[in-house]
PDB file of N, CA, C and O in Angstrom:
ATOM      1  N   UNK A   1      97.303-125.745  56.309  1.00  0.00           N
ATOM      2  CA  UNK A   1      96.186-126.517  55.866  1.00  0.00           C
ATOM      3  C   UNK A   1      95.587-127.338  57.008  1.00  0.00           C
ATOM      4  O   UNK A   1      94.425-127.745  57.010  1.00  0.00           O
ATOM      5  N   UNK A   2      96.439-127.536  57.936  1.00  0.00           N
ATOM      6  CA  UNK A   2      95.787-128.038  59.021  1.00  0.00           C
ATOM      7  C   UNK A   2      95.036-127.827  59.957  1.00  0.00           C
ATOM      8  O   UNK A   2      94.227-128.458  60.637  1.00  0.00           O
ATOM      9  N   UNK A   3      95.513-126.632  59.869  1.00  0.00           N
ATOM     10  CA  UNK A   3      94.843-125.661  61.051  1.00  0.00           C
ATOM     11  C   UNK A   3      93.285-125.573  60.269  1.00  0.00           C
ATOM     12  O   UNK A   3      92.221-125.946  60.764  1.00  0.00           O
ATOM     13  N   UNK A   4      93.471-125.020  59.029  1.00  0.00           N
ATOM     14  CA  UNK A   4      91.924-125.191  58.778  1.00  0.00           C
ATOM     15  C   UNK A   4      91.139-126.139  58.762  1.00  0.00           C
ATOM     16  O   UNK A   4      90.009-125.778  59.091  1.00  0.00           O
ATOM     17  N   UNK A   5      91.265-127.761  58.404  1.00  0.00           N
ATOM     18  CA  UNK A   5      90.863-128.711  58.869  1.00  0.00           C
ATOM     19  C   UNK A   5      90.467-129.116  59.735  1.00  0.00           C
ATOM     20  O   UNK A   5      89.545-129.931  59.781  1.00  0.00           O
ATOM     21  N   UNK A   6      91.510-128.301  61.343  1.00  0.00           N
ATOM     22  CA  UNK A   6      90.834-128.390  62.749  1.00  0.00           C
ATOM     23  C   UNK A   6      89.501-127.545  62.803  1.00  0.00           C
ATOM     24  O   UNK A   6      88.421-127.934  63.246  1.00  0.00           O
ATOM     25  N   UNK A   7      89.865-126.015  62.132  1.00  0.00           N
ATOM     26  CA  UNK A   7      88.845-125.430  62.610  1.00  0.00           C
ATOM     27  C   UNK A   7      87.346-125.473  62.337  1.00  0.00           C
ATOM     28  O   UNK A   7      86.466-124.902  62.981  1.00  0.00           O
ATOM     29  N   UNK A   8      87.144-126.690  60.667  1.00  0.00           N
ATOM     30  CA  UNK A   8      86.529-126.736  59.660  1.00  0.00           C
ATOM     31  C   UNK A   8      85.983-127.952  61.006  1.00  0.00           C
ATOM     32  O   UNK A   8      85.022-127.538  61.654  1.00  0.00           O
ATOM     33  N   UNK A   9      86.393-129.001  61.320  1.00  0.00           N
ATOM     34  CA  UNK A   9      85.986-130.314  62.077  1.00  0.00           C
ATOM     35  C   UNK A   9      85.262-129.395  63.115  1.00  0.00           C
ATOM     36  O   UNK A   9      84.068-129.511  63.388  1.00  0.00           O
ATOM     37  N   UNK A  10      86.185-128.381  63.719  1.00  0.00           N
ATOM     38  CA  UNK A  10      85.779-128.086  64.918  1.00  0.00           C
ATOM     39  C   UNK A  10      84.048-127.366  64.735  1.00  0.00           C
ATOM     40  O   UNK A  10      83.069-127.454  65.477  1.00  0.00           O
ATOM     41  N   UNK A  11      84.223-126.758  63.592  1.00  0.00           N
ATOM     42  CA  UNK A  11      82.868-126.053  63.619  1.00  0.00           C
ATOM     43  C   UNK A  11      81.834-126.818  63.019  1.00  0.00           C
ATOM     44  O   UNK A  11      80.756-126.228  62.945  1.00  0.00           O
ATOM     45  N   UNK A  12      81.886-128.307  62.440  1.00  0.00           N
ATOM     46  CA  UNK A  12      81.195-129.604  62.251  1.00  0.00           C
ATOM     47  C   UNK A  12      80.424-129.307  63.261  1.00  0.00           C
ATOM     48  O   UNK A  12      79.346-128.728  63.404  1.00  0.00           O
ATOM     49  N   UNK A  13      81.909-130.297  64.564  1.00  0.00           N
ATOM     50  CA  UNK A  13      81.361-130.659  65.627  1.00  0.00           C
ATOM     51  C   UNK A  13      80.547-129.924  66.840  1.00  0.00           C
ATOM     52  O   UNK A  13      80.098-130.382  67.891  1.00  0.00           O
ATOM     53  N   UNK A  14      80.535-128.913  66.415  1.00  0.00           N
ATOM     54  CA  UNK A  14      79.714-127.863  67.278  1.00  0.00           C
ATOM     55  C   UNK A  14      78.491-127.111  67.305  1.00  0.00           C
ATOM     56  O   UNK A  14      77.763-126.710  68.213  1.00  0.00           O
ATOM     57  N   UNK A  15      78.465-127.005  65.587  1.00  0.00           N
ATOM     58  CA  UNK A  15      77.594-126.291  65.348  1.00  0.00           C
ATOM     59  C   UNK A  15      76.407-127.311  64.167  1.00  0.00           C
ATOM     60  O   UNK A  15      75.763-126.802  63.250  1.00  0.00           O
ATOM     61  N   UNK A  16      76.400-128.569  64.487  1.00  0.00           N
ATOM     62  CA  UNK A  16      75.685-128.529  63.317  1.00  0.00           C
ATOM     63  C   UNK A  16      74.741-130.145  64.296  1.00  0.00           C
ATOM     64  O   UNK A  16      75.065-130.426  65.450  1.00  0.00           O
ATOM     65  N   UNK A  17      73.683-130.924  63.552  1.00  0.00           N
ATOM     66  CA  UNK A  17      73.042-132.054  64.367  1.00  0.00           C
ATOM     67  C   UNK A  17      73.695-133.444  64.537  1.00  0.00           C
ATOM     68  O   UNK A  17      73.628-134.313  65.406  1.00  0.00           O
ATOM     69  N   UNK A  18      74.674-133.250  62.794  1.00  0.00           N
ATOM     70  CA  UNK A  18      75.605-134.271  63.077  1.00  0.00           C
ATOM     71  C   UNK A  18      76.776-134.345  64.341  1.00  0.00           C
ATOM     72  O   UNK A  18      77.189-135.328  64.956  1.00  0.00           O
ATOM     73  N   UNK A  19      77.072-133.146  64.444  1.00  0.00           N
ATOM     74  CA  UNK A  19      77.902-133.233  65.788  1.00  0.00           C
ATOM     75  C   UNK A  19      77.496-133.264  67.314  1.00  0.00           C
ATOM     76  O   UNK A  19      78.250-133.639  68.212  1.00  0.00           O
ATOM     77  N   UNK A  20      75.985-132.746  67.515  1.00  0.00           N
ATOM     78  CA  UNK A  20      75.652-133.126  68.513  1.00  0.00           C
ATOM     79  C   UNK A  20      75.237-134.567  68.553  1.00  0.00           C
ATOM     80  O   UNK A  20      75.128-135.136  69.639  1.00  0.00           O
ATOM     81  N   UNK A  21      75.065-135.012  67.735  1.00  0.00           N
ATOM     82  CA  UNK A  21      74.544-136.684  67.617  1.00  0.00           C
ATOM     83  C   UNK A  21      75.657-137.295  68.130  1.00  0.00           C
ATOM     84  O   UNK A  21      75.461-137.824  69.224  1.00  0.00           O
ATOM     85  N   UNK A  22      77.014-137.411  67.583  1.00  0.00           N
ATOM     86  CA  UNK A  22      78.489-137.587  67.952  1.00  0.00           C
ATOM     87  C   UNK A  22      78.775-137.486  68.972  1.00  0.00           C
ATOM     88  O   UNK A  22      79.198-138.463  69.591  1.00  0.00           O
ATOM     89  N   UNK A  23      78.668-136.416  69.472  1.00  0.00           N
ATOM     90  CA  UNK A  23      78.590-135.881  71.195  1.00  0.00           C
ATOM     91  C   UNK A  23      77.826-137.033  72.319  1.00  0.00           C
ATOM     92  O   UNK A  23      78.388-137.714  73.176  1.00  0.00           O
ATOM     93  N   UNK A  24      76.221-136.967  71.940  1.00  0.00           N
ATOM     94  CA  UNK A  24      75.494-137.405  72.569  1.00  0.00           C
ATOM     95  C   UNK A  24      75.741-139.200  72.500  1.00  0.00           C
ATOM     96  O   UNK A  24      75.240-139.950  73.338  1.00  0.00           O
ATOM     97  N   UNK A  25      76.344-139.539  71.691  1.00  0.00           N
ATOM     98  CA  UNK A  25      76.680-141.458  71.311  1.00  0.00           C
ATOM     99  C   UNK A  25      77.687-141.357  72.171  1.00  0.00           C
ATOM    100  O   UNK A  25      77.685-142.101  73.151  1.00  0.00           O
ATOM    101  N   UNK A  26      78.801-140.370  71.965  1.00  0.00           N
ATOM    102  CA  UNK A  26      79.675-140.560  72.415  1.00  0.00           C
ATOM    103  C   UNK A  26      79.581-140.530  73.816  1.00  0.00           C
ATOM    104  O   UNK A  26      80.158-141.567  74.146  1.00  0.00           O
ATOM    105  N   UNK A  27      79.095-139.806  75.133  1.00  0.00           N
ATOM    106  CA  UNK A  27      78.836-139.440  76.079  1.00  0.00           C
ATOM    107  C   UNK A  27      77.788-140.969  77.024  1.00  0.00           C
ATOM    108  O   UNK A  27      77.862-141.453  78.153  1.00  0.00           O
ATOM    109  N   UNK A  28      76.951-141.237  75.855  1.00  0.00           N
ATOM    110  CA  UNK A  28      76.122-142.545  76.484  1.00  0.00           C
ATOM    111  C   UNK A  28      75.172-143.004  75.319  1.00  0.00           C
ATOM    112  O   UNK A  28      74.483-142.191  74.703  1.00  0.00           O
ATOM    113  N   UNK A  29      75.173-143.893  75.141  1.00  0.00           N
ATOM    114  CA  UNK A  29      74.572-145.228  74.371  1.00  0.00           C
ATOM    115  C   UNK A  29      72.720-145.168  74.290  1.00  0.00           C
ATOM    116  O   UNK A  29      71.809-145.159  73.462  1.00  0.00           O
ATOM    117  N   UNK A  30      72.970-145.135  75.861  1.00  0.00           N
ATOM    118  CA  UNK A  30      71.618-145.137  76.173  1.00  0.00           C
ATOM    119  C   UNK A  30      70.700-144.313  75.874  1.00  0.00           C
ATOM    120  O   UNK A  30      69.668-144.676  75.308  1.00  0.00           O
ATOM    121  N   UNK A  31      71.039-142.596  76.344  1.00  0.00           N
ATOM    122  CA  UNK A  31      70.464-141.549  76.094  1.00  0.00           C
ATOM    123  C   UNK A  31      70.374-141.267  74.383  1.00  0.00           C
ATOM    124  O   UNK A  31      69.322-140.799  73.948  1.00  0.00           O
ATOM    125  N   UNK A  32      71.336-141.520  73.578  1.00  0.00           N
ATOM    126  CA  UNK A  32      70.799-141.486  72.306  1.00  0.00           C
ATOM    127  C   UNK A  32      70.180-142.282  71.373  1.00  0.00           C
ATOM    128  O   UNK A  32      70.077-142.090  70.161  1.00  0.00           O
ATOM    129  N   UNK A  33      69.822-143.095  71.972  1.00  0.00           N
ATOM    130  CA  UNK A  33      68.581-144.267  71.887  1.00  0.00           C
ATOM    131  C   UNK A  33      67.155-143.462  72.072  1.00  0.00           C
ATOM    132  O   UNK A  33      66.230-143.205  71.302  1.00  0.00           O
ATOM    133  N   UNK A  34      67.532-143.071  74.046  1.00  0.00           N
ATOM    134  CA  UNK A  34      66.203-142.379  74.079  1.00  0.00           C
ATOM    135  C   UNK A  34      65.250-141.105  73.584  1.00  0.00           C
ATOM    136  O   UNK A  34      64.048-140.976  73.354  1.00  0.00           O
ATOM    137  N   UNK A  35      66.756-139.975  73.526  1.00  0.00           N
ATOM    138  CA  UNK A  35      66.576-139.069  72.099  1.00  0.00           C
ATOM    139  C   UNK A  35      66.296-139.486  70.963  1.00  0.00           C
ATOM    140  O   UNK A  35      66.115-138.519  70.222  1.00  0.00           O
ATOM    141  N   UNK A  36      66.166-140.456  70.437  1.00  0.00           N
ATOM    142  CA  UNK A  36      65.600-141.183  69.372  1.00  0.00           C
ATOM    143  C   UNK A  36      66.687-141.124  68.168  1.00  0.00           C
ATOM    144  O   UNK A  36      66.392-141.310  66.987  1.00  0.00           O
ATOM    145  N   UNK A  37      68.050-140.822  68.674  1.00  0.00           N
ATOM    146  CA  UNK A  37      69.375-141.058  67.506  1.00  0.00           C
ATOM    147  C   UNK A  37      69.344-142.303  66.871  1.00  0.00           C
ATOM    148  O   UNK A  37      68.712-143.279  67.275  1.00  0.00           O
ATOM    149  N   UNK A  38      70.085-142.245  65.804  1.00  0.00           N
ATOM    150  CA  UNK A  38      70.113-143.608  65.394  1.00  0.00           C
ATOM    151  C   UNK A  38      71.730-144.016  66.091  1.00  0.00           C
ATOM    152  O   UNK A  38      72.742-143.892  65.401  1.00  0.00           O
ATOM    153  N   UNK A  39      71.767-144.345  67.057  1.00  0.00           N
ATOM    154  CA  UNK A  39      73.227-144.245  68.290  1.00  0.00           C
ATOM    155  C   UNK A  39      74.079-145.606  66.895  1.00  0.00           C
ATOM    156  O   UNK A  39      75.274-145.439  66.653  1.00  0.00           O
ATOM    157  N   UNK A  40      73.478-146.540  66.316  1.00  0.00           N
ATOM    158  CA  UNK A  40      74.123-147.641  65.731  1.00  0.00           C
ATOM    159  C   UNK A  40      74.860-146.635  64.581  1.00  0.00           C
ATOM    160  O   UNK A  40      76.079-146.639  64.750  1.00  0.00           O
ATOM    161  N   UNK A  41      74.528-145.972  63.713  1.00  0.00           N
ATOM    162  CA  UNK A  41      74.966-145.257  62.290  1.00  0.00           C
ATOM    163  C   UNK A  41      75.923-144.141  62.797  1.00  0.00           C
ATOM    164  O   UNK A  41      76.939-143.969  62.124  1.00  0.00           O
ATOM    165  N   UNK A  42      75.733-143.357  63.897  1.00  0.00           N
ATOM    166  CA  UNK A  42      76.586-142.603  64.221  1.00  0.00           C
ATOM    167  C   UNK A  42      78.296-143.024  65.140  1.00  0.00           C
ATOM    168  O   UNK A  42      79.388-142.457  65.096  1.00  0.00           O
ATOM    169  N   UNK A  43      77.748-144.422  66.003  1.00  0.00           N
ATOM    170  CA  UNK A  43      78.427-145.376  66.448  1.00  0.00           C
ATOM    171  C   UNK A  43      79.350-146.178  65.526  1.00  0.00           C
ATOM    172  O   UNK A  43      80.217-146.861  66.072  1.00  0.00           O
ATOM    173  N   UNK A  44      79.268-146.173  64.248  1.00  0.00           N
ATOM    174  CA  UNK A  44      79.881-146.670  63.233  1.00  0.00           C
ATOM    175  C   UNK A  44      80.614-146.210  62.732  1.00  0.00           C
ATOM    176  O   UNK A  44      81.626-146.793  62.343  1.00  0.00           O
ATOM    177  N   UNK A  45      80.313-144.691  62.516  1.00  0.00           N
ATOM    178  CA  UNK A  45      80.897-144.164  61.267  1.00  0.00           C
ATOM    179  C   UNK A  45      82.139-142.894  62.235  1.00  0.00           C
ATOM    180  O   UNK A  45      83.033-142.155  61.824  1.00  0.00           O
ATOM    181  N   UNK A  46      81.782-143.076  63.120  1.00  0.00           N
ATOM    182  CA  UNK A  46      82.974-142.425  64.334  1.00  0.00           C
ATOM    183  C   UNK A  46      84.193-143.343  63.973  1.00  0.00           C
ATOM    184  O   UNK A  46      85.289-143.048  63.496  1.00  0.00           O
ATOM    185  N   UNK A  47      83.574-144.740  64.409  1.00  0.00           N
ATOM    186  CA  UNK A  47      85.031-145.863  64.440  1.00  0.00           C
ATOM    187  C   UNK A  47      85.607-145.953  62.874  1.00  0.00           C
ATOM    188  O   UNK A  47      86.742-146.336  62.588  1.00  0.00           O
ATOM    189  N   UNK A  48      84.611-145.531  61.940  1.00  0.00           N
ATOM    190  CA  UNK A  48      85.385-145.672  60.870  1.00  0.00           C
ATOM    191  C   UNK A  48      86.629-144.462  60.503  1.00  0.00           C
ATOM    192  O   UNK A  48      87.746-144.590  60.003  1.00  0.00           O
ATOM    193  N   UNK A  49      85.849-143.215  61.015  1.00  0.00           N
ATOM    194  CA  UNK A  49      86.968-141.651  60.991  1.00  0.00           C
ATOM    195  C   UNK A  49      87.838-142.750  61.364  1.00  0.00           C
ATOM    196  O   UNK A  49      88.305-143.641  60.654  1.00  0.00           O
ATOM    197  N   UNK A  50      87.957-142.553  62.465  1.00  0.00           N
ATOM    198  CA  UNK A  50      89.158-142.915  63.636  1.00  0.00           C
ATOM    199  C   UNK A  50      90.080-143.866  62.647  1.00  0.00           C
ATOM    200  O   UNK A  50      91.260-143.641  62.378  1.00  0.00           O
ATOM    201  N   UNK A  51      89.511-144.669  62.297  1.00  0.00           N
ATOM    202  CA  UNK A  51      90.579-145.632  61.536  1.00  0.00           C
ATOM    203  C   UNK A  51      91.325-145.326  60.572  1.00  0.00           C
ATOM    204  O   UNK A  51      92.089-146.164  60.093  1.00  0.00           O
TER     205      UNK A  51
END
């Protein structure tokens, strides 16, 4: 069951806008500001997974 969970996250994070958004916050602050992300909502809800 885990393994599918990785592969299920993994293909989130790769293939879809929510994961490049993730990517791009994650990588720099700045630039997904200037891409016009909302860097604060995606910046949030990362630290919340994590927790």
């Amino acid at each position: 069951m885990a393994v599918v969970a990785a592969v299920l996250i993994w293909g989130v994070l790769r293939q879809t806008f929510f994961g490049f958004s993730v990517r791009v916050v994650d990588a720099s602050l700045k630039a997904a500001v200037y891409a016009g992300i909302k860097s604060d909502i995606y910046h949030g809800l990362c630290l919340r997974l994590i927790d």
